[in-house]
Structures are given as C-alpha cells and as structure tokens.
C-alpha positions in Angstrom: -51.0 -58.4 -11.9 -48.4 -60.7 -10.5 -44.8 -60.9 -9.3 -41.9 -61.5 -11.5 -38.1 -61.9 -10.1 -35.7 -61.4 -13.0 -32.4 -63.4 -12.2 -31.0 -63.2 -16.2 -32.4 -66.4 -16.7 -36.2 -68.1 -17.3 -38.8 -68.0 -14.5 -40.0 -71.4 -13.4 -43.0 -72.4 -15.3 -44.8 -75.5 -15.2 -43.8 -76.2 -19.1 -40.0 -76.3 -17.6 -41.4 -78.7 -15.2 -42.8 -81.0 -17.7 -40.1 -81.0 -19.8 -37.7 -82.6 -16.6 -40.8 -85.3 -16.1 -39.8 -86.4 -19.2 -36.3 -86.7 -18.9 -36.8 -88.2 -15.5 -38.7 -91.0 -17.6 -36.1 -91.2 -20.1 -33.7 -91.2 -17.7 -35.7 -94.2 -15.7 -36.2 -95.9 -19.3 -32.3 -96.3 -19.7 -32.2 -97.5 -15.9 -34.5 -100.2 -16.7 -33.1 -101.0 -19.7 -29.8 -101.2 -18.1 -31.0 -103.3 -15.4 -33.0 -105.9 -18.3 -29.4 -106.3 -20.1 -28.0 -107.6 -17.3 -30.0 -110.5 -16.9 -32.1 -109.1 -13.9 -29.5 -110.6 -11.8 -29.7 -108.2 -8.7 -29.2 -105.1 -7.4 -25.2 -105.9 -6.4 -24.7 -106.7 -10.5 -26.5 -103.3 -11.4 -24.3 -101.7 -9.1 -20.8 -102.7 -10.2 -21.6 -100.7 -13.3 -20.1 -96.7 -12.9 -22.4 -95.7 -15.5 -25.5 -96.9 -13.3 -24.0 -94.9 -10.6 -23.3 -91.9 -13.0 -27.2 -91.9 -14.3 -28.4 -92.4 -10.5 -26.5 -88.4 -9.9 -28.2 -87.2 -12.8 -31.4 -88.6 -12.0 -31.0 -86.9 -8.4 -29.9 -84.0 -9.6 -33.2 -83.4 -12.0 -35.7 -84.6 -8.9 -33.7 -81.9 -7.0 -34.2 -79.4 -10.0 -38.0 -80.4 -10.3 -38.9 -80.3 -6.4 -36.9 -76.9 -6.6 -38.8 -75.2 -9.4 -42.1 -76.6 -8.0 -41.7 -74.6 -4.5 -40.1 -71.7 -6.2 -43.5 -71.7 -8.5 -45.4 -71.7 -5.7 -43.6 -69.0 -3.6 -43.5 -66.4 -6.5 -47.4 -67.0 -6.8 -48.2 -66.5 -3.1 -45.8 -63.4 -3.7 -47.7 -62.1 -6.6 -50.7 -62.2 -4.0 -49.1 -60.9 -1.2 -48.0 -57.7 -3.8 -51.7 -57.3 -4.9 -52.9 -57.3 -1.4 -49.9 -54.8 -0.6 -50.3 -52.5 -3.9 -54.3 -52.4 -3.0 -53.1 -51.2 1.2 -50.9 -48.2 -0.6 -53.1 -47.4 -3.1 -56.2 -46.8 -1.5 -54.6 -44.1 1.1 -53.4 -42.2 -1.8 -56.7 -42.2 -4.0 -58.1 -40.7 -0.6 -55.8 -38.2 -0.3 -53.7 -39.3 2.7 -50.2 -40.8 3.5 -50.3 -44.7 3.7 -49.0 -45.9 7.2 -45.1 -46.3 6.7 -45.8 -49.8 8.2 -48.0 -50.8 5.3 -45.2 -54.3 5.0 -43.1 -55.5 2.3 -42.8 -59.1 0.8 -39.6 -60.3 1.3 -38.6 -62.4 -2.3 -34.9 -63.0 -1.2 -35.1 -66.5 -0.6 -37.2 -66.9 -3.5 -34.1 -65.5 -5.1 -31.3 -67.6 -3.4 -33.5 -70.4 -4.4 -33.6 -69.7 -8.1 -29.8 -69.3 -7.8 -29.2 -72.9 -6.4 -31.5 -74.5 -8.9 -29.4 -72.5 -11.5 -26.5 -74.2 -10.2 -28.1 -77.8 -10.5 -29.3 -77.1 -13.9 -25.6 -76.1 -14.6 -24.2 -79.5 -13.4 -27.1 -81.8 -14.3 -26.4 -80.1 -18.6 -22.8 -80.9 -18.1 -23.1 -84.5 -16.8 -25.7 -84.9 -19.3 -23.4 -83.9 -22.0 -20.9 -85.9 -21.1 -22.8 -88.9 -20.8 -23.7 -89.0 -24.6 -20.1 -90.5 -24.8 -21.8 -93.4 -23.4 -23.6 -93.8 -26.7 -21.1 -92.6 -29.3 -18.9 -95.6 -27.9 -20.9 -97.5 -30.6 -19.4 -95.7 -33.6 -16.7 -97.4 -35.2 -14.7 -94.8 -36.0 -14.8 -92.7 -32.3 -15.9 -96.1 -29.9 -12.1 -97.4 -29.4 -11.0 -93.8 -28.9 -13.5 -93.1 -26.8 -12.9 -96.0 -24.7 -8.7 -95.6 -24.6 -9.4 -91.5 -23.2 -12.1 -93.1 -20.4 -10.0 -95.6 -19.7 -7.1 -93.5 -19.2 -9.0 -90.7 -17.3 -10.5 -93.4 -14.8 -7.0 -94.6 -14.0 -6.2 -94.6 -10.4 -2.3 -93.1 -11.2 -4.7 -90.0 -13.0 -7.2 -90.1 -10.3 -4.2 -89.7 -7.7 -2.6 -86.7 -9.4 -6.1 -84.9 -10.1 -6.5 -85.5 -6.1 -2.9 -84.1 -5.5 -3.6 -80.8 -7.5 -6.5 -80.3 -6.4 -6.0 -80.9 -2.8 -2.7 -78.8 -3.4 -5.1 -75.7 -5.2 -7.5 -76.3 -2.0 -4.9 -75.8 0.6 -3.3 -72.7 -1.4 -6.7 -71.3 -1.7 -7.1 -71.6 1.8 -4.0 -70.1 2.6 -4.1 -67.3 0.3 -7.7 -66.3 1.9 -6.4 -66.3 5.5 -3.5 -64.3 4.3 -4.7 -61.7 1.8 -8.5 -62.5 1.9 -9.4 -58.9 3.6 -7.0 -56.7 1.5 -7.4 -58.4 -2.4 -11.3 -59.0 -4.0 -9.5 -62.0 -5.8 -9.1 -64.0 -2.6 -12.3 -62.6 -0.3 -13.5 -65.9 -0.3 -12.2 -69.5 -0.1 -14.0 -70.5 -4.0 -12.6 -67.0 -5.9 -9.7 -67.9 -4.1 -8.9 -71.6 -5.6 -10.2 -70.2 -8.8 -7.6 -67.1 -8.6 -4.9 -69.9 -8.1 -5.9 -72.0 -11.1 -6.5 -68.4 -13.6 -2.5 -67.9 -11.8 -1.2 -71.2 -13.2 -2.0 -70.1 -16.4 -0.6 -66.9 -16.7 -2.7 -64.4 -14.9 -0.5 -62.7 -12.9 -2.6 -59.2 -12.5 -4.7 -61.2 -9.5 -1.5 -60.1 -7.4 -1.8 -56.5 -8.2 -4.4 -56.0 -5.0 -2.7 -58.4 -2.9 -0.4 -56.4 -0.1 3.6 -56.5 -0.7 4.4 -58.3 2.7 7.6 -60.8 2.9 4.8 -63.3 4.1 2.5 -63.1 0.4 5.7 -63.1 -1.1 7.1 -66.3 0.6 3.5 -68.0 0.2 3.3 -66.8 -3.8 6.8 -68.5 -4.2 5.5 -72.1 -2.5 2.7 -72.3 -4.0 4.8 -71.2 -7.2 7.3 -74.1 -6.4 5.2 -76.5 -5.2 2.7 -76.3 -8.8 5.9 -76.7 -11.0 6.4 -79.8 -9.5 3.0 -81.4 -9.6 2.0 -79.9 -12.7 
C-alpha cells in the first residue's frame, strides 16, 4: 500500500533523479570544458562569456528540480505511511462493528501537491532553455552556423532588447490595469498573469476575452489606449 498523487504528469521517482545527476554532470563537463578553452585564465574571463552565464541558469534550475523531487519523494513516502497508519485506525472500528471516532485525522498532501506543480514549472523552463541552447552547437555547421549567428546577433541587439522591454513593460502595465478595472467581473482578467496573457491572445485577434468584461465608458476608454498605444509599438 502506499500514496500516490496524480498531477497528469510522472511521480517523482529516484530513476527521474538519476537521470538529472547526469545532466548536472554533463552540464559541469561543458563548464569545465569551457573554462579549459579559455586558457584557465580566471574566473573574470569565464564570465564575459553569456553562454557561461546561460549554462550557470540551467544548471540552477536542474539542482532546484533535483532538491525538489528529492523532498517531494520523501514527503509522498511519509504520506504513504501516515495513510497506512490512518486506513488501519478506520478499519479496525468497522471490522468490530462500531463507528470510527470522526476525529480519526486526515493527511494533508496539498503542499505535496503545490510542490509537484512548481517543479513542473522548472522542468518546463529548464527543457526550453535546454533546447535552445543546442543552437550553441549547430553554430558549427556550415550551412546553418552564419545564420545562426546573424538571428543571435540580431535578437541580442540592445535596439531589440529595448523594444522587447517596451512591449512588455507596456503588456505589464495594461495587464495591471485591466485587472484593477475588470478583474472581479471577467475570468480572463481575475488575475494579473491571465491578464497580460488575455492582452497578448487580444493583439492577435482574440477579441471574445471582452465578451465578460462590463460595458462601462471606463473599459471602453482603457480597451482603446491600450488599442492605440499597441499599434504604435508593435
């Protein structure tokens, strides 16, 4: 007997666990190997490089994922326990014929749950910064490499670094708007996140988010900044 928490995805498991060791070392592999390329000069030349500071995040992000899983291992087994204990407290009453006390306990797995739903999210961002890091390696084929290098070098250009910060502080400060405004009346806007992702879903075409919103001159006035205001930084 034991406890299982189903969150649509795979319980944490020790094999899961393994499996990030390894990619910590692979991970610590490339570090060292980065850091023996470059002469052993020092830790100020090692950090000039972005891509050292990009496989630092994603070697943070799987300890976090790793310590994470660990405790949430541990947790469900000291659940599993505490369910035994609890099942054997009920069931013995009954096979005697009488009620079990209505303070017989419960195990509370909720923050086991909230747990497995941040790891979820590191997983999440740790696979996509992983993915895109392979383009540090196709940079060696001759037919993608100078392509490859002409897009990074145009997306880490501080003119497309300043506009990415412009819309995005502008979808911030919409979102925030919207949620004070409409937040309790429309689902889409309830919170400040579904809000800013309302407003991007809006930008391209999705204009059935404003069905549950109320029809007050206020929403209307703040719809048409935030329309006005897009069509000019977009």
């Amino acid at each position: 007997r034991g406890a299982y928490l189903f969150t649509e995805r795979f319980p944490s498991s020790l094999p899961f666990e393994i499996v990030v060791l390894c990619v910590l070392g692979l991970q610590l592999g490339s570090a060292m190997l980065s850091w023996w390329h470059s002469d052993k000069k020092g830790i100020l030349t090692f950090a000039r490089k972005s891509s050292n500071w990009y496989d630092l995040v994603i070697f943070g992000l799987l300890c976090a994922i790793l310590v994470v899983d660990f405790v949430v291992r541990s947790r469900m087994e000291a659940a599993g326990e505490a369910l035994e204990l609890l099942g054997a407290d009920i069931i013995a009453p009954s096979s005697a014929g009488t009620q079990p006390p209505l303070d017989a306990g419960f195990v509370d797995v909720m923050g086991i749950n909230r747990l497995m739903h941040d790891q979820t999210d590191l997983i999440s961002l740790a696979f996509l910064l992983g993915s895109t890091r392979v383009v540090k390696y196709l940079r060696i084929l001759p037919s993608l490499g100078p392509m490859l290098v002409a897009v990074l070098s145009t997306l880490s250009s501080s003119i497309v670094l300043l506009y990415l910060s412009l819309l995005a502080g502008t979808m911030i400060m919409f979102g925030i708007a919207f949620h004070v405004a409409v937040g309790a009346q429309a689902a889409a806007f309830s919170t400040i996140p579904r809000a800013i992702v309302s407003l991007f879903t809006l930008t391209l075409g999705e204009v059935s988010i404003l069905d549950e919103a109320p029809q007050r001159l206020s929403t209307t006035l703040l719809f048409l900044s935030f329309v006005m205001i897009v069509a000019i930084v977009m």
